[in-house]
C-alpha positions in Angstrom: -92.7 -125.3 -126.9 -96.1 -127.1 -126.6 -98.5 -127.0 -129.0 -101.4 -125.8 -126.6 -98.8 -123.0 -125.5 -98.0 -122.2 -129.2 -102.3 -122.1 -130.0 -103.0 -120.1 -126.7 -101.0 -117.6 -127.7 -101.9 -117.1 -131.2 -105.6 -117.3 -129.9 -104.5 -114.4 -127.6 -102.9 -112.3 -130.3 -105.2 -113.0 -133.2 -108.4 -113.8 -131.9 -110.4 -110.4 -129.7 -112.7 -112.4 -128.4 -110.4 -115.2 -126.6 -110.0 -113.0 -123.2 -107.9 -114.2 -120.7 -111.4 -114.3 -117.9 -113.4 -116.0 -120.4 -111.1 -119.1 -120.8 -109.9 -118.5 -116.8 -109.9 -122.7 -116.6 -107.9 -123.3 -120.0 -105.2 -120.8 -119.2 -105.0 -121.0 -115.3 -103.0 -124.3 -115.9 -99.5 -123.7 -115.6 -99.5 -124.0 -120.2 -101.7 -121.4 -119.9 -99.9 -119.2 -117.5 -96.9 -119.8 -119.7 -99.0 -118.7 -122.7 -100.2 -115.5 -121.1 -96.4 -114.8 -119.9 -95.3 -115.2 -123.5 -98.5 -113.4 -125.3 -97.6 -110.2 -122.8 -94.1 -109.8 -123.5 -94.5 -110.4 -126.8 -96.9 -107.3 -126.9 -94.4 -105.3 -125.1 -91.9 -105.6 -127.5 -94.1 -104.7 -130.5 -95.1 -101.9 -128.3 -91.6 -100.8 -128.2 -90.9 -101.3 -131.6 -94.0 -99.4 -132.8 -92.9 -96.5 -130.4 -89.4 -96.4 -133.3 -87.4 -98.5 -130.7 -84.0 -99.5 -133.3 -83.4 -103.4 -132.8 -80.3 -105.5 -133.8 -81.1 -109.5 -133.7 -78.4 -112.3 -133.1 -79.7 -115.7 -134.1 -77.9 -118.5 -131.5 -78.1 -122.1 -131.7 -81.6 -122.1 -129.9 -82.4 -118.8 -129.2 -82.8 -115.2 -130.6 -81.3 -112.2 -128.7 -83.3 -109.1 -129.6 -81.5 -105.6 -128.7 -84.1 -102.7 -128.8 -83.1 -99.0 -128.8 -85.2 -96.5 -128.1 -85.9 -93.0 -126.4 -85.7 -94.5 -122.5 -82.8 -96.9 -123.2 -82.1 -100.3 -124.5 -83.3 -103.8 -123.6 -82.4 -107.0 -124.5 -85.4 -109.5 -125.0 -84.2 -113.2 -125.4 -87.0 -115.1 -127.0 -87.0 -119.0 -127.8 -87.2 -119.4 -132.2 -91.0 -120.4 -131.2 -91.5 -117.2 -129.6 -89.4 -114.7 -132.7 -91.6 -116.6 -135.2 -94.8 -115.5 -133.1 -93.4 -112.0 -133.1 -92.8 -112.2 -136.6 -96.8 -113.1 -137.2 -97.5 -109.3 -136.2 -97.2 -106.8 -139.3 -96.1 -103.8 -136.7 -93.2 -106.1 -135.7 -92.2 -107.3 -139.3 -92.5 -103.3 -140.5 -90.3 -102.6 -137.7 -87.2 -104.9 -138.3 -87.4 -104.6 -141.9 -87.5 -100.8 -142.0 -84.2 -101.0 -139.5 -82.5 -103.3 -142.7 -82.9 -106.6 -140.7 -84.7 -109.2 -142.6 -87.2 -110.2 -140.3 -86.9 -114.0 -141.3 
């Protein structure tokens, strides 16, 4: 993954005040698309986890399948190592795997 993707995003999940309208250039470039894409369905699945959605992970050779479980059914989320490792950054998501006996890393 880039390294402007890889930035935008954790801008986008760490910083408030790094909106998507008030950088509309920087992230209107198809990176920053891409970094918006990612930053939302990484939200969504700590969203899910957070609601006490059970997840099972399977590590392949370049990507990580992530099972969720939950009250409305099950979805499988496959996420790039780039991506698992931003989801790992968030504390809700860490809590969550590690309280289902998964270790998170």
């Amino acid at each position: 993954m880039a390294d402007f993707v890889i930035r935008a995003v954790e801008r986008l999940r760490e910083d408030p005040g790094f909106s998507r309208n008030r950088y509309f250039v920087a992230l209107s470039s198809p990176e920053g698309k891409r970094a918006l894409r990612i930053h939302r369905h990484l939200r969504s699945l700590e969203h899910d986890l957070s609601d006490g959605a059970t997840a099972t992970v399977a590590h392949d050779a370049e990507r990580v399948r992530l099972t969720l479980r939950g009250k409305r059914g099950a979805r499988t989320a496959w996420l790039t190592r780039a991506e698992y490792r931003l989801l790992l950054t968030s504390p809700v998501a860490r809590a969550a795997l590690a309280a289902g006996g998964l270790d998170p890393g």
